[in-house]
Each structure stands twice: as C-alpha cells, then as structure tokens.
PyMOL Python script that loads the backbone (N, CA, C, O; Angstrom):
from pymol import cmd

cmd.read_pdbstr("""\
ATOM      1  N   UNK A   1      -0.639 -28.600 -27.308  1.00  0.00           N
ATOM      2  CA  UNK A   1      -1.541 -27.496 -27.057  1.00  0.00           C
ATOM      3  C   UNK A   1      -1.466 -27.060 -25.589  1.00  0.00           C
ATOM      4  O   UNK A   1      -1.719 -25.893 -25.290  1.00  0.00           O
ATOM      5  N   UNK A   2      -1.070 -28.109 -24.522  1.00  0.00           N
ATOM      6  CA  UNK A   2      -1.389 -27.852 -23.505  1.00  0.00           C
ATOM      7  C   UNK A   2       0.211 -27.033 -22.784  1.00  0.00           C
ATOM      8  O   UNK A   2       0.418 -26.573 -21.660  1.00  0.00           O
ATOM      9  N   UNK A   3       0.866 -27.104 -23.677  1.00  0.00           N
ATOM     10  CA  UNK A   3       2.251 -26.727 -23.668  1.00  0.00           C
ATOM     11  C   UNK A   3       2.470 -25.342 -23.775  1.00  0.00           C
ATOM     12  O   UNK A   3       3.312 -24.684 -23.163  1.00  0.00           O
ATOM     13  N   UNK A   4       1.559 -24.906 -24.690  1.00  0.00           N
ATOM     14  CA  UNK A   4       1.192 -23.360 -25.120  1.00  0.00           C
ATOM     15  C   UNK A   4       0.448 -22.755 -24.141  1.00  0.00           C
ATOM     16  O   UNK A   4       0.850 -21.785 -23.497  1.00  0.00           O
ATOM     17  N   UNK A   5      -0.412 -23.180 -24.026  1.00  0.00           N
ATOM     18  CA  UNK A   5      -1.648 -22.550 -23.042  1.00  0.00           C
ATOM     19  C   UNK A   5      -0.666 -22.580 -21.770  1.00  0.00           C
ATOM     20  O   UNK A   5      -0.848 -21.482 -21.244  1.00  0.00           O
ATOM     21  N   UNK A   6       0.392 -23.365 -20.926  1.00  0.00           N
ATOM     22  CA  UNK A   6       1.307 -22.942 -19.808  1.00  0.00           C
ATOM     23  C   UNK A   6       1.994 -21.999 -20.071  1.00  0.00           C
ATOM     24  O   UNK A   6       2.045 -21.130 -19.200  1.00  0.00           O
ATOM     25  N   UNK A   7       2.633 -21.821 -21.097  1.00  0.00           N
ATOM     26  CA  UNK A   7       3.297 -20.674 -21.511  1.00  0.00           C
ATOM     27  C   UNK A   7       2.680 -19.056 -21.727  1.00  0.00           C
ATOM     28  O   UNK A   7       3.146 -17.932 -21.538  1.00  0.00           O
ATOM     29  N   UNK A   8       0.976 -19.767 -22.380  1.00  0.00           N
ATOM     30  CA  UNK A   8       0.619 -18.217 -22.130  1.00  0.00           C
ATOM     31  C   UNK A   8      -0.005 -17.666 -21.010  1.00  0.00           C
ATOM     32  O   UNK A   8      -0.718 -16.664 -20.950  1.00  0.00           O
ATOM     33  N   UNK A   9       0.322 -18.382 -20.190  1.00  0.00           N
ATOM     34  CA  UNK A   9      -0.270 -18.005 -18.478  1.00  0.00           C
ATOM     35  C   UNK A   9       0.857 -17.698 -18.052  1.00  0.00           C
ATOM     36  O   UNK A   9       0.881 -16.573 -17.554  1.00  0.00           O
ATOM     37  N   UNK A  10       2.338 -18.546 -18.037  1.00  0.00           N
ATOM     38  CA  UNK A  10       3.341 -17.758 -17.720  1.00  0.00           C
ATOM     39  C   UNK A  10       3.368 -16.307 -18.584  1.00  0.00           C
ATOM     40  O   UNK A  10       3.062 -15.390 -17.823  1.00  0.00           O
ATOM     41  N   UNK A  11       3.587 -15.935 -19.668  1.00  0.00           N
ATOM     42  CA  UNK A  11       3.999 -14.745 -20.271  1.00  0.00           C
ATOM     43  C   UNK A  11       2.670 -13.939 -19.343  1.00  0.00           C
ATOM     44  O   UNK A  11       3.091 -13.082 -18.565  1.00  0.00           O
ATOM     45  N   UNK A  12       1.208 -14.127 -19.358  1.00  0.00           N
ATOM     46  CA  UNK A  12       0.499 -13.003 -18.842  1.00  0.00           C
ATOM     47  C   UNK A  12       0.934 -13.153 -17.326  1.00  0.00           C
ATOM     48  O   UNK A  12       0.861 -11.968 -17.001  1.00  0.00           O
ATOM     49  N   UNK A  13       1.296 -13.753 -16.299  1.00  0.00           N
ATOM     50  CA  UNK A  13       1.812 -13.750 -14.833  1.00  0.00           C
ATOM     51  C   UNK A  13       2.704 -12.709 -15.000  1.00  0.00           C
ATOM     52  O   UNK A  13       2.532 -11.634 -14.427  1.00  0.00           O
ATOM     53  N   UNK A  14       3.871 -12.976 -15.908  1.00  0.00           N
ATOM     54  CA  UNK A  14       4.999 -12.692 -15.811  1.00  0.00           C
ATOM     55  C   UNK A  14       4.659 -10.778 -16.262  1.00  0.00           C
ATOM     56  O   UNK A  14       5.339  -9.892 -15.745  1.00  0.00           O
ATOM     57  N   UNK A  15       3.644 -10.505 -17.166  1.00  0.00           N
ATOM     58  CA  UNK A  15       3.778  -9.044 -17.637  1.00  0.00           C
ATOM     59  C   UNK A  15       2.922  -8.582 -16.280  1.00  0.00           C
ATOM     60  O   UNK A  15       3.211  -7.449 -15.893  1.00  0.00           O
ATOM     61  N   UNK A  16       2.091  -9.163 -15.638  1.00  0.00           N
ATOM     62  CA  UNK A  16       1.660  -8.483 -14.644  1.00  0.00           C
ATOM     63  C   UNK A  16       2.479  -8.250 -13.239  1.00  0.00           C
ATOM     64  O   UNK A  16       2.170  -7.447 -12.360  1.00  0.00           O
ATOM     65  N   UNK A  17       3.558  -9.114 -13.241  1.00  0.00           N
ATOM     66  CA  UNK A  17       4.679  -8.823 -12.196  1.00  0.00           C
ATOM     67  C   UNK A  17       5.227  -7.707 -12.842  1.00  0.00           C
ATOM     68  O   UNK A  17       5.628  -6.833 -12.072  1.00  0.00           O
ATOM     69  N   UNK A  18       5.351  -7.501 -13.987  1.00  0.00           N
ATOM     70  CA  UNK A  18       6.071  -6.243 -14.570  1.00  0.00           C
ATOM     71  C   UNK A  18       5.228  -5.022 -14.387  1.00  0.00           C
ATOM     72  O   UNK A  18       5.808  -3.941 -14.292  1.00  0.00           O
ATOM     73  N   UNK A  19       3.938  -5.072 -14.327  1.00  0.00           N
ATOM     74  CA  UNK A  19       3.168  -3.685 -14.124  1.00  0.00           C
ATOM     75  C   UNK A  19       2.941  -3.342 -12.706  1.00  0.00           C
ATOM     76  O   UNK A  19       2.409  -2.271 -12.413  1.00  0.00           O
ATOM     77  N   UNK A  20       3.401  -4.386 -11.606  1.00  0.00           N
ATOM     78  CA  UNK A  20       3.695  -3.831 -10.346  1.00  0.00           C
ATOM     79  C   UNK A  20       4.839  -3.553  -9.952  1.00  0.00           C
ATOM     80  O   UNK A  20       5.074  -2.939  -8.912  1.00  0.00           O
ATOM     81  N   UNK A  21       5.822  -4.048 -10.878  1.00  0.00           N
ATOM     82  CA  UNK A  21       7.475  -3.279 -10.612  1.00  0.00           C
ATOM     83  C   UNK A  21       7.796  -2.210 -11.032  1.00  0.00           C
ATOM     84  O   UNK A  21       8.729  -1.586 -10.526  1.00  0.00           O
ATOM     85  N   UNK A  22       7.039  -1.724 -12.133  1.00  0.00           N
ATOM     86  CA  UNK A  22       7.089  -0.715 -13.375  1.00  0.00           C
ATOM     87  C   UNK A  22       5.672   0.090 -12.413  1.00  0.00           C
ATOM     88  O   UNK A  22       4.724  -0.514 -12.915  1.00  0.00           O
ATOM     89  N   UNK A  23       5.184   0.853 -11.596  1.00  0.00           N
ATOM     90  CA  UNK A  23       4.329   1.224 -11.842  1.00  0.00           C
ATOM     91  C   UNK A  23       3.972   2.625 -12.561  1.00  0.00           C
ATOM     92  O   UNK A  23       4.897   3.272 -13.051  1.00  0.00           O
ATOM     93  N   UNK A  24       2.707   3.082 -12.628  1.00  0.00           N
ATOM     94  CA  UNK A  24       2.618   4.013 -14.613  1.00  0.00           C
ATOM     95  C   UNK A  24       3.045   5.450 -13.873  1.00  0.00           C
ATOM     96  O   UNK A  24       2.647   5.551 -12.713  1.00  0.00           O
ATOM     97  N   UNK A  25       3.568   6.218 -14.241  1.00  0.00           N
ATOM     98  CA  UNK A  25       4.562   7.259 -14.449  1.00  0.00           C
ATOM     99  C   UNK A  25       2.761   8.070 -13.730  1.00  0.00           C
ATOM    100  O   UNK A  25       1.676   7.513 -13.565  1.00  0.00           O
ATOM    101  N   UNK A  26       3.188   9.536 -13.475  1.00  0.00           N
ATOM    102  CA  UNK A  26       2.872  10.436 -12.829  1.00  0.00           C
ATOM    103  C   UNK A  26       1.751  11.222 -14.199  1.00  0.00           C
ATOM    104  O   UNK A  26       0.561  11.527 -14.281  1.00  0.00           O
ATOM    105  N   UNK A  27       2.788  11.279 -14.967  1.00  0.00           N
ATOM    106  CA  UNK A  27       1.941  11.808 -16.251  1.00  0.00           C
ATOM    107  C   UNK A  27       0.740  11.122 -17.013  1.00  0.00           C
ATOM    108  O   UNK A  27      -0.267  11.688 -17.439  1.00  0.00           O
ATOM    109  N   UNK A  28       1.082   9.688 -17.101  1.00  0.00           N
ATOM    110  CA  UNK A  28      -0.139   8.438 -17.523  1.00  0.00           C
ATOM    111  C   UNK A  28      -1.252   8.635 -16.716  1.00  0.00           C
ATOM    112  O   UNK A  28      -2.362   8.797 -17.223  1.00  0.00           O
ATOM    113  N   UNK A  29      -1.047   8.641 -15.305  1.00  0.00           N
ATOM    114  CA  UNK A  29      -2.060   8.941 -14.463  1.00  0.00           C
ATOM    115  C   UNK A  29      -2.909   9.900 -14.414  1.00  0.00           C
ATOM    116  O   UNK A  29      -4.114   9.749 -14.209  1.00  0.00           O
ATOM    117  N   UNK A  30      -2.279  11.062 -14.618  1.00  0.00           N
ATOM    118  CA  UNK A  30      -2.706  12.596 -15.398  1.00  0.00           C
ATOM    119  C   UNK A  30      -3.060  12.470 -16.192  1.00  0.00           C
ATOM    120  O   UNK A  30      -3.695  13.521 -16.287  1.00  0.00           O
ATOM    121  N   UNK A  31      -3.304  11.785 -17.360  1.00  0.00           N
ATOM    122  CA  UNK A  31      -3.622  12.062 -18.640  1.00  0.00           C
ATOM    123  C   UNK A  31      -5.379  10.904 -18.483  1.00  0.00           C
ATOM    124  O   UNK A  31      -6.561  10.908 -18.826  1.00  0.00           O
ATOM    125  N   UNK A  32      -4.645  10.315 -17.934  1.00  0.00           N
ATOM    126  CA  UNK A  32      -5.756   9.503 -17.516  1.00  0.00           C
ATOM    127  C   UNK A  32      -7.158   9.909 -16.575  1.00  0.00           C
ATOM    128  O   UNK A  32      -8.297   9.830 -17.037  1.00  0.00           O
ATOM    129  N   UNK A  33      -6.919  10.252 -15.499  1.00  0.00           N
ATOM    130  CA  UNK A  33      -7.829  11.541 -14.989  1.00  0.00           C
ATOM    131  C   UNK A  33      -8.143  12.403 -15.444  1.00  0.00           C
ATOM    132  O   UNK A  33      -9.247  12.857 -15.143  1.00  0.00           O
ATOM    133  N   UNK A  34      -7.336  13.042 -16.380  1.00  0.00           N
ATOM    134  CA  UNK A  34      -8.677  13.939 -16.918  1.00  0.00           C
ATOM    135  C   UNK A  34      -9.265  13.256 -18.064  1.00  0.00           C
ATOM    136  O   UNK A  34     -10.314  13.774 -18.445  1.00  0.00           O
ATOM    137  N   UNK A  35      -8.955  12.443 -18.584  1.00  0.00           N
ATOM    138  CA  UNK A  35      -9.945  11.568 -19.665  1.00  0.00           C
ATOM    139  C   UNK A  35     -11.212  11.156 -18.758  1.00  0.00           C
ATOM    140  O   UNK A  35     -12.340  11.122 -19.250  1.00  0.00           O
ATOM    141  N   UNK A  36     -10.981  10.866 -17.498  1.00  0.00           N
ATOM    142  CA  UNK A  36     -11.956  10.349 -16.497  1.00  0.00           C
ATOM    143  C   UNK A  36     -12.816  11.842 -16.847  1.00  0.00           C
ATOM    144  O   UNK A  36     -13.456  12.124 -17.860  1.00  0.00           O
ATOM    145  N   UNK A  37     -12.571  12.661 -15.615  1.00  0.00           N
ATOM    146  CA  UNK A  37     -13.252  13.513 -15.745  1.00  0.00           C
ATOM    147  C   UNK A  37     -13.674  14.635 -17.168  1.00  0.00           C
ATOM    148  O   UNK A  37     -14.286  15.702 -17.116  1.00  0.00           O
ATOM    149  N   UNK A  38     -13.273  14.148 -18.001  1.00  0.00           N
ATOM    150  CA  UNK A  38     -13.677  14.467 -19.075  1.00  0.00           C
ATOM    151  C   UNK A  38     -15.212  13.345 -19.722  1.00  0.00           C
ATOM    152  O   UNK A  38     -16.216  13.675 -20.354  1.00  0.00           O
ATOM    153  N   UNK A  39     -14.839  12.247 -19.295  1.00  0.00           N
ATOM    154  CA  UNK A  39     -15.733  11.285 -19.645  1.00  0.00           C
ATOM    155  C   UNK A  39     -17.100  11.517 -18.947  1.00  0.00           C
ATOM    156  O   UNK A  39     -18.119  11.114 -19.509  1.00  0.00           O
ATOM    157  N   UNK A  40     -17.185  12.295 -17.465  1.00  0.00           N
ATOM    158  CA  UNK A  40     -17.891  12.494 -16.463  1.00  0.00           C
ATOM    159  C   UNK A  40     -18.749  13.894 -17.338  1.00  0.00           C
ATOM    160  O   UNK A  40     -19.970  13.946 -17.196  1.00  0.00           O
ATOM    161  N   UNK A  41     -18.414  14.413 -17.760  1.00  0.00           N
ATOM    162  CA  UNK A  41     -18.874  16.127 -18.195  1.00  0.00           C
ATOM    163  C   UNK A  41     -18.173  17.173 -17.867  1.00  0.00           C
ATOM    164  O   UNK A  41     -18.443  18.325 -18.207  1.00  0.00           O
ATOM    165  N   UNK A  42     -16.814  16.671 -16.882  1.00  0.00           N
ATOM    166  CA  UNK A  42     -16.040  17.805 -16.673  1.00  0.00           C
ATOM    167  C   UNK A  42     -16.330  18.319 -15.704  1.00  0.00           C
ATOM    168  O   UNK A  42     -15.681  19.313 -15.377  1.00  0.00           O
ATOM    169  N   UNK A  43     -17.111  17.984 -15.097  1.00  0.00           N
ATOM    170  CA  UNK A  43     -17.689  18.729 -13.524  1.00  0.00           C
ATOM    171  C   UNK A  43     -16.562  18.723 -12.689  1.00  0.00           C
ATOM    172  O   UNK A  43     -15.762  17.789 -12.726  1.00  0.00           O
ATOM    173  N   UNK A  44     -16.428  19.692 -11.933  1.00  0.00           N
ATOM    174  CA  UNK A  44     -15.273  19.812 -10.266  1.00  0.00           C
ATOM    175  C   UNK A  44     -16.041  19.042  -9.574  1.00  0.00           C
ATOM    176  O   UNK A  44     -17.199  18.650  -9.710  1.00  0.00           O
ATOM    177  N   UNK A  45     -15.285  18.894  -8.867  1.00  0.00           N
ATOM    178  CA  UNK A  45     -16.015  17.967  -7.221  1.00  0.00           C
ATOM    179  C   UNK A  45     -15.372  16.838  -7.349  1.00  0.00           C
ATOM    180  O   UNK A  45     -15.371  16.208  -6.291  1.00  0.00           O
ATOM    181  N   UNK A  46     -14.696  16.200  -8.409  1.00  0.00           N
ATOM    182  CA  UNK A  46     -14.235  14.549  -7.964  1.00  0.00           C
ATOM    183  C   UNK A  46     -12.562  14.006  -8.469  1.00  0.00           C
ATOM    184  O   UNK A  46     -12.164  12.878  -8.760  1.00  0.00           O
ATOM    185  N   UNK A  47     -11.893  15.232  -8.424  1.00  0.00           N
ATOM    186  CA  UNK A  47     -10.520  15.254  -8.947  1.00  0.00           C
ATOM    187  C   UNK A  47      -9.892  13.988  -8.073  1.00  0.00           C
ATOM    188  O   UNK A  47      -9.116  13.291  -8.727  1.00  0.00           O
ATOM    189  N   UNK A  48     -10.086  13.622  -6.828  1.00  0.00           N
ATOM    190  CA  UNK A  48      -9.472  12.696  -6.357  1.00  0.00           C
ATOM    191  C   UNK A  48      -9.958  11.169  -6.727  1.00  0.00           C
ATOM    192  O   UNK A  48      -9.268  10.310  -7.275  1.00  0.00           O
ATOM    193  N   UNK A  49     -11.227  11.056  -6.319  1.00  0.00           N
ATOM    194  CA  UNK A  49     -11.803   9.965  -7.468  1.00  0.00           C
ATOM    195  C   UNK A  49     -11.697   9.802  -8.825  1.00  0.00           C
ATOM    196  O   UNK A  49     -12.128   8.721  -9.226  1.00  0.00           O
ATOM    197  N   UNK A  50     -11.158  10.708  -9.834  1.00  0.00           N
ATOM    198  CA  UNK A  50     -10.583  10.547 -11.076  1.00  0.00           C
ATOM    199  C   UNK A  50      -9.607  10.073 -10.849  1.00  0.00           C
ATOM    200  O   UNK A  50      -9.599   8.856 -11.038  1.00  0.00           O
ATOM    201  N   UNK A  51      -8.179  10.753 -10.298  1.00  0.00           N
ATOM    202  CA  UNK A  51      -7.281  10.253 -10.301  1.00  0.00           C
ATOM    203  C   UNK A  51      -6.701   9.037  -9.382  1.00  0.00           C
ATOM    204  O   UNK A  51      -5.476   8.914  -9.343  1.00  0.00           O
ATOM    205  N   UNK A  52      -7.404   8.255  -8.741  1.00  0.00           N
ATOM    206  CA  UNK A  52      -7.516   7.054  -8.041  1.00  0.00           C
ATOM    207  C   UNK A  52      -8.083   5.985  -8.849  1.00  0.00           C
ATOM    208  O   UNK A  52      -7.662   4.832  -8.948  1.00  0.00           O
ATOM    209  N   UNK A  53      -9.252   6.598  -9.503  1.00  0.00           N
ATOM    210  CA  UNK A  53      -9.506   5.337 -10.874  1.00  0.00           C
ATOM    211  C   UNK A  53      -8.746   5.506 -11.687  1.00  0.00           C
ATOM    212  O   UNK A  53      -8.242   4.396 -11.862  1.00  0.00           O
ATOM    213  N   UNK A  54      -8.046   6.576 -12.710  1.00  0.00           N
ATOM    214  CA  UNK A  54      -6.779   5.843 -13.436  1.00  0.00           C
ATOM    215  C   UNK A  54      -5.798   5.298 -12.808  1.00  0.00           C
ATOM    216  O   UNK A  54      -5.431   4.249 -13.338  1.00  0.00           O
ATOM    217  N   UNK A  55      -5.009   5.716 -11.525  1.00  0.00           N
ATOM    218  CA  UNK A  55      -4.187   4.880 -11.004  1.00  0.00           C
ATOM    219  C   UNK A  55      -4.309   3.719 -10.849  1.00  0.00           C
ATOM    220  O   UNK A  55      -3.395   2.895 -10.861  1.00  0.00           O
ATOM    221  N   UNK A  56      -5.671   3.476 -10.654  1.00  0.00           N
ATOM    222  CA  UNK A  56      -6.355   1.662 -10.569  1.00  0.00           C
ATOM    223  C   UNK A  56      -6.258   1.088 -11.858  1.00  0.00           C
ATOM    224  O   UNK A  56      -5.571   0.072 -11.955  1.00  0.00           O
ATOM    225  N   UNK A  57      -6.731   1.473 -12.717  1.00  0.00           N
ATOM    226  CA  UNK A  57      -6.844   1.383 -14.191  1.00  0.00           C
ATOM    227  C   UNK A  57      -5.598   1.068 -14.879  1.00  0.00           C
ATOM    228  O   UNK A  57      -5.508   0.173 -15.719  1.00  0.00           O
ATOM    229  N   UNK A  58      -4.427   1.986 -14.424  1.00  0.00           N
ATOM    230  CA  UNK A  58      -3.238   1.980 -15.216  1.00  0.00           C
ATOM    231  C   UNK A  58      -2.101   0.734 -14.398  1.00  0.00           C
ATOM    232  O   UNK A  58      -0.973   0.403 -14.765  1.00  0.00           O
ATOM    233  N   UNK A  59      -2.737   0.346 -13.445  1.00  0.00           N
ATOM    234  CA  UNK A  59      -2.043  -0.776 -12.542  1.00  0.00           C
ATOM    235  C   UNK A  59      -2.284  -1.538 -12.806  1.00  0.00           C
ATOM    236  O   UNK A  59      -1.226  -2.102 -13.083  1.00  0.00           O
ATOM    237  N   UNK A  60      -3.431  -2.489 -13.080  1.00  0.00           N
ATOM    238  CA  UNK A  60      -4.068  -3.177 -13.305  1.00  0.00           C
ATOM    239  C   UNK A  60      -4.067  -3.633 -14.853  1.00  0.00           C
ATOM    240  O   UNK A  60      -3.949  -4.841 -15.060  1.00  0.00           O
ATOM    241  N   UNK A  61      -4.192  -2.746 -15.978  1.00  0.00           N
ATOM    242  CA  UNK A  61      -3.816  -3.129 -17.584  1.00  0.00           C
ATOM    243  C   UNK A  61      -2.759  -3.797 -17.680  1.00  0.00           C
ATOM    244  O   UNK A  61      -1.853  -3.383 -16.956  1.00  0.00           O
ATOM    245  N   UNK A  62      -2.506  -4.756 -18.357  1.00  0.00           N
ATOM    246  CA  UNK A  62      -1.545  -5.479 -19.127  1.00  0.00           C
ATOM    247  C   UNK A  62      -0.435  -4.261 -19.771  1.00  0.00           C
ATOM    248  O   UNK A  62      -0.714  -3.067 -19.875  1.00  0.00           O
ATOM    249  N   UNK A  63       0.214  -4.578 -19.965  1.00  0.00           N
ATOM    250  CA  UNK A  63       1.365  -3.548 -20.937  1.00  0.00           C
ATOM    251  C   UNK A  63       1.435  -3.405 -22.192  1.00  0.00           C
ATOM    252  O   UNK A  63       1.771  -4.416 -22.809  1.00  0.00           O
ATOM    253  N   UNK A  64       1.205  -2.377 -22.848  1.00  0.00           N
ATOM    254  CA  UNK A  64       1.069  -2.864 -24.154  1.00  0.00           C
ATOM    255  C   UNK A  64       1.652  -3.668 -24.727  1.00  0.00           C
ATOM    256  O   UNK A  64       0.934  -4.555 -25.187  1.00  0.00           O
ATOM    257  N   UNK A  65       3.056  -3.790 -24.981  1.00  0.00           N
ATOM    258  CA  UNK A  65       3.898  -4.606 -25.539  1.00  0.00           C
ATOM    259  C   UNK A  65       3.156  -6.308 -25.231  1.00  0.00           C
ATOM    260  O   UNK A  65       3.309  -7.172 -26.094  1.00  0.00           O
ATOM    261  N   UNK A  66       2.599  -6.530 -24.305  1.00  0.00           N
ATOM    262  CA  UNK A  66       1.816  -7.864 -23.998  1.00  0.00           C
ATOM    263  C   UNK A  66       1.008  -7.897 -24.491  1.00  0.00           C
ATOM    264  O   UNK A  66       0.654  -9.069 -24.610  1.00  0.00           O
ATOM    265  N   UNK A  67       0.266  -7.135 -25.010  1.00  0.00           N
ATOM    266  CA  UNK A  67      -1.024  -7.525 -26.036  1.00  0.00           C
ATOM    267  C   UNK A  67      -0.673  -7.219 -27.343  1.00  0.00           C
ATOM    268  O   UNK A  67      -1.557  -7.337 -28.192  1.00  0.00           O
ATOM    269  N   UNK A  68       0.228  -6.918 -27.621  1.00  0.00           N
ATOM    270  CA  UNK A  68       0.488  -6.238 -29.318  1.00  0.00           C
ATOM    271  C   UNK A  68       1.159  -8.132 -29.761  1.00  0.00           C
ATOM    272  O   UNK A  68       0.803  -8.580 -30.851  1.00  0.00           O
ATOM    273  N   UNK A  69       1.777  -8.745 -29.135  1.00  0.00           N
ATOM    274  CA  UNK A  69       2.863  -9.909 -29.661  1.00  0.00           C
ATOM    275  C   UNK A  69       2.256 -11.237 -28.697  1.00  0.00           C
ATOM    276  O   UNK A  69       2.526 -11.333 -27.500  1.00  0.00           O
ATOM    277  N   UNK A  70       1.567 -12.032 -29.290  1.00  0.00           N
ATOM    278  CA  UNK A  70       1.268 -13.144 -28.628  1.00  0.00           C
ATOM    279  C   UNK A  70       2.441 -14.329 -28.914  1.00  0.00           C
ATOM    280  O   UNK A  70       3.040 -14.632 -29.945  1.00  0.00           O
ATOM    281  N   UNK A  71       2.486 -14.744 -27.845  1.00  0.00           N
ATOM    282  CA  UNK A  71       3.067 -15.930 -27.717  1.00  0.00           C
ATOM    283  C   UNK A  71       3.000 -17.079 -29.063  1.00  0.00           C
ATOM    284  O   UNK A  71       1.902 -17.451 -29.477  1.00  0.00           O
ATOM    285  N   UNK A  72       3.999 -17.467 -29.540  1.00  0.00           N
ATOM    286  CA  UNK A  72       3.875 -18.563 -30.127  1.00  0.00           C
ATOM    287  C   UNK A  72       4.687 -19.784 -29.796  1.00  0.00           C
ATOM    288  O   UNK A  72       5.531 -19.824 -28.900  1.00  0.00           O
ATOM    289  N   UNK A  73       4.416 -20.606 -30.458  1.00  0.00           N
ATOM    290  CA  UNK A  73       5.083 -22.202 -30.056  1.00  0.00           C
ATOM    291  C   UNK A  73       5.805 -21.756 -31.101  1.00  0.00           C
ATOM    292  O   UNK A  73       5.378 -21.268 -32.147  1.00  0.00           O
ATOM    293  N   UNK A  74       7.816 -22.096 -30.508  1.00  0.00           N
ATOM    294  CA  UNK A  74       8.591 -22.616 -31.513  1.00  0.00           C
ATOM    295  C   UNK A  74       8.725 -23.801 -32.167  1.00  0.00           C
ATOM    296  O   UNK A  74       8.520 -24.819 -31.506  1.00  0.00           O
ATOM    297  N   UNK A  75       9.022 -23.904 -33.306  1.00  0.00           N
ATOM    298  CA  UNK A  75       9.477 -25.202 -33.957  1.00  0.00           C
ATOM    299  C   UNK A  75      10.519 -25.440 -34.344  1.00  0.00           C
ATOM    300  O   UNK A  75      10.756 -24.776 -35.352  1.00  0.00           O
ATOM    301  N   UNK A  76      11.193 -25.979 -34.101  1.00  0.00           N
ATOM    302  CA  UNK A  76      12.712 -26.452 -33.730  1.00  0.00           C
ATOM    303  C   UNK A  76      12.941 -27.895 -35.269  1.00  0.00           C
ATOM    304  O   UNK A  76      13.992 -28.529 -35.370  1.00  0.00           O
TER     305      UNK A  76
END
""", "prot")
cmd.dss("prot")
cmd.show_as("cartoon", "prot")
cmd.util.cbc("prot")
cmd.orient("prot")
C-alpha cells in the first residue's frame, strides 16, 4: 500500500512539473476570464483581475489527463 501511495505522489509531482512547463495557451486564459467575469455579472472595471485569476487558476489545476486515469499497482 505504501508502495502506491509513493507512486501517487510521484505521478501528482510529476503532472504539476508538467503544468509549469506546459503553461495554458492564451485562449484557455480567455475563455477563462470571461467565465470569471461572467460569473461576476459582467460588469467592466475588472478585466485585469479576471484575467490574472484564470491565469492563476489555469496554472495551478492538475491536467486533465491526471485526473481522468489514476494510478494503479501493476501485477506482474
């Protein structure tokens, strides 16, 4: 058990080195800010604070592919 649980701390280390090498495309970020400010009521005044919290947001998430496929123990 304790064999697994190292492994699934390596695989989540390892996808979060990948979301700072990979960081999220120009458009994710966009799409993401205005979901922000859509979430807000849509008001003007905070286009830069939208798009600074999805950039935070989209840095920070796991990758999908890392949460869709968990780790398992092989058996050999």
């Amino acid at each position: 058990m304790a064999l697994q649980e190292n492994r699934n701390e390596a695989v989540k280390s390892h996808a979060e080195d990948i979301s700072l090498i990979h960081p999220p495309s120009l458009e994710k970020i966009r799409l993401r800010a205005y979901e922000i400010h859509l979430e807000r009521g849509g008001f003007p005044g905070h286009e830069l604070d939208d798009w600074l919290l999805a950039e935070f947001e989209l840095q920070h998430a796991a990758p999908p592919k890392a949460q869709k496929f968990p780790v398992t123990g092989r058996t050999e």
